[in-house]
C-alpha positions in Angstrom: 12.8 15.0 -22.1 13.6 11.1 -22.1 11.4 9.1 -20.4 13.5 7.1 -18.6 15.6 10.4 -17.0 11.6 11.1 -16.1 11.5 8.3 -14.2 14.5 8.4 -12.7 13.1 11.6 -11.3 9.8 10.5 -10.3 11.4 7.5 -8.7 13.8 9.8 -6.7 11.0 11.8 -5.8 8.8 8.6 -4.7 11.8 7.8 -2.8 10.8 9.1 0.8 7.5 6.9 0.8 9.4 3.7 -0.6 7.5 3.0 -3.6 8.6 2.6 -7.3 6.8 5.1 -9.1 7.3 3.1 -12.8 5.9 5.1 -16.0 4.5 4.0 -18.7 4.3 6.2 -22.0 0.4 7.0 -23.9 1.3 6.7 -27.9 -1.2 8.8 -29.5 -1.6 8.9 -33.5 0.2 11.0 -35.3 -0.4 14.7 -34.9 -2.6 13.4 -31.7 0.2 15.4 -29.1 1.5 18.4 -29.5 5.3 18.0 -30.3 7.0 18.3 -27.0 4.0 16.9 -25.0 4.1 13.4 -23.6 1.6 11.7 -21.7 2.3 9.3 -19.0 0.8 7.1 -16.9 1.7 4.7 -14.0 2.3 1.8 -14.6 -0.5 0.8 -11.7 -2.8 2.0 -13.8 -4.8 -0.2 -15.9 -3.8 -0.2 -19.2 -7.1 0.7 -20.7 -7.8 3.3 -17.8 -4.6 5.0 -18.2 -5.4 5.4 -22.6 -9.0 6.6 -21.4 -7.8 9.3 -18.8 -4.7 10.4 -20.7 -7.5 11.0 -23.7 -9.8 12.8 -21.5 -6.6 15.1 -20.5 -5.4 15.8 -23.8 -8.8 16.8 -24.8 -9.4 18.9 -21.9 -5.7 20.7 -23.1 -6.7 21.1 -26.4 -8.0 24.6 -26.0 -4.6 25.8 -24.7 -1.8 27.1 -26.0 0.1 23.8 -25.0 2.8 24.4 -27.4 3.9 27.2 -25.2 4.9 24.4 -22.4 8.1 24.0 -24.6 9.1 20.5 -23.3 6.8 18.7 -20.7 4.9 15.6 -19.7 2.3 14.7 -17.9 2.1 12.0 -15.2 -1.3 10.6 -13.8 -1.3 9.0 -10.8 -3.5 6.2 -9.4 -5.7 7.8 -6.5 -4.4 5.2 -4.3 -0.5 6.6 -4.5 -1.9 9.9 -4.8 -1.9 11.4 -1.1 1.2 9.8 -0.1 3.4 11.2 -3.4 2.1 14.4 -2.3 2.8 14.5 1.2 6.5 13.1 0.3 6.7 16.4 -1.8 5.3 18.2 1.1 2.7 19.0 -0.8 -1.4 19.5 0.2 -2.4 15.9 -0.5 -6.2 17.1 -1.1 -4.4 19.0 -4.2 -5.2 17.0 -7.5 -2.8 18.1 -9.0 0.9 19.7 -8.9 4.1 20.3 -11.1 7.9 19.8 -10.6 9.0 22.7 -12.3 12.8 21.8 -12.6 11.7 18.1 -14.1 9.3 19.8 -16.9 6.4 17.4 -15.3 2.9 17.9 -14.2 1.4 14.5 -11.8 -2.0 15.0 -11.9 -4.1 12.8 -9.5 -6.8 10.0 -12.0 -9.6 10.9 -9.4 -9.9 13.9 -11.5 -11.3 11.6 -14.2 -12.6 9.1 -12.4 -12.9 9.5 -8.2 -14.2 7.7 -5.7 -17.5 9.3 -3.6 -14.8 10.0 -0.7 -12.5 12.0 -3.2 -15.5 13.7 -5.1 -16.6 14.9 -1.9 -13.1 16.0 -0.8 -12.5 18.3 -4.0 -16.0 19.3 -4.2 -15.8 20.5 -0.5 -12.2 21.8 -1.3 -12.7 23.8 -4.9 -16.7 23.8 -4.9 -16.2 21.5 -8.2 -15.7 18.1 -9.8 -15.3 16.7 -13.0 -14.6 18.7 -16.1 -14.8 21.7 -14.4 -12.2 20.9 -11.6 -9.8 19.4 -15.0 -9.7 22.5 -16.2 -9.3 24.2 -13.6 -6.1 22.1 -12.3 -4.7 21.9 -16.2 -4.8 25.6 -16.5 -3.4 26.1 -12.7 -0.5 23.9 -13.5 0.2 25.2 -17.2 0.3 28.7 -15.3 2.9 27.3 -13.1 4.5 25.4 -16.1 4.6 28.6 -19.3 5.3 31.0 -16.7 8.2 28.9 -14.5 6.0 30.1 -12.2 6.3 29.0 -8.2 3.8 31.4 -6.7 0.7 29.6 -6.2 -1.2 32.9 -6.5 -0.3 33.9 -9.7 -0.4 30.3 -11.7 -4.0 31.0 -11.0 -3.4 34.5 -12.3 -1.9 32.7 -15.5 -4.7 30.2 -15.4 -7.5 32.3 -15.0 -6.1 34.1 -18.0 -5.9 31.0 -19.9 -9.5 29.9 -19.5 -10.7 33.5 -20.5 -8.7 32.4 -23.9 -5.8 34.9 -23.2 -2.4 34.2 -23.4 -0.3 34.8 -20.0 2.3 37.5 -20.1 5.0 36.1 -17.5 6.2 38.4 -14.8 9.8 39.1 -14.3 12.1 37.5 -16.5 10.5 33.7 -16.0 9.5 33.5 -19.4 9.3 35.3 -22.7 6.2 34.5 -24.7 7.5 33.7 -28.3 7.3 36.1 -31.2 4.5 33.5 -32.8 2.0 34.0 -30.3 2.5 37.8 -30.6 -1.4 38.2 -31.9 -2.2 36.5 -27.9 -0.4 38.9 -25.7 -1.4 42.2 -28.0 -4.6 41.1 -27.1 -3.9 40.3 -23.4 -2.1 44.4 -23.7 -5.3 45.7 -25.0 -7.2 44.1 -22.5 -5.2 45.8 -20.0 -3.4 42.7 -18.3 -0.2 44.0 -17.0 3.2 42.4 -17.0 
């Protein structure tokens, strides 16, 4: 995906709440993303914040089958933005994070990485967690909703739960085919009895 139709996107999407939603893309080294990936970050961000979280995140990815996201990037979102993006997308603005399936982009919110004590205690009373445990949670939610195509809010956690027991999703329906390459994955989410 370009960047700058990306932006276009997230601008358009910003649009209801009035603010310019500008991008900035995370280089890592070579071989640091997987091929498709890209990592973004507001440009409200500070520079050295955005490098820090977007490490943290593709860390906290590393685990997953990310290359079965295809094409997809990752926004995060100053925590100050956060609430009113979401509520333009009429979305739960207590939510950290949350995908635009058509636009191949997850926004994830930086109080994930680094919250105030008012946020902590929002998502702690919201998801009994914070911190790494809540990333992981959120990344494997969203890349439910993202392999899968998936809109049901019920089972992206199905997808995600299967992810963080190290099993590859089989997608309902016709939403998604799970490539021939990760065949060994989904014989082993079959013989553990996961149904389509």
């Amino acid at each position: 995906m370009k960047t700058s139709f990306l932006i276009a996107v997230l601008f358009a999407a910003c649009a209801a709440q009035t603010q310019n939603l500008k991008m900035v893309s995370v280089r890592f080294p070579a071989n640091g993303n997987p091929p498709k990936t890209q990592f973004l970050c507001s440009q409200k961000l500070d520079k050295a914040e955005c490098v820090k979280e977007a490490t943290a995140l593709r860390q906290a990815m590393a685990p997953y089958p990310v290359h079965l996201l295809e094409q997809w990037s990752f926004v995060l979102v100053p925590a100050d933005d956060w609430k009113a993006l979401v509520r333009s997308q009429g979305g739960d603005p207590l939510s950290p994070a949350f995908s635009i399936l058509e636009q191949r982009a997850t926004l994830l919110d930086s109080s994930l990485f680094v919250g105030s004590a008012i946020r902590n205690k929002e998502l702690l009373e919201r998801f009994g967690m914070i911190g790494p445990a809540l990333v992981d949670l959120a990344i494997t939610h969203e890349m439910g909703h993202a392999i899968c195509h998936e809109k049901n809010e019920r089972r992206a956690d199905d997808y995600g739960k299967l992810l963080r027991d190290g099993k590859a999703p089989v997608c309902s329906g016709t939403q998604r085919i799970i490539p021939s390459s990760d065949a060994e994955s989904v014989a082993t989410a079959h013989a553990a009895g996961i149904p389509r």
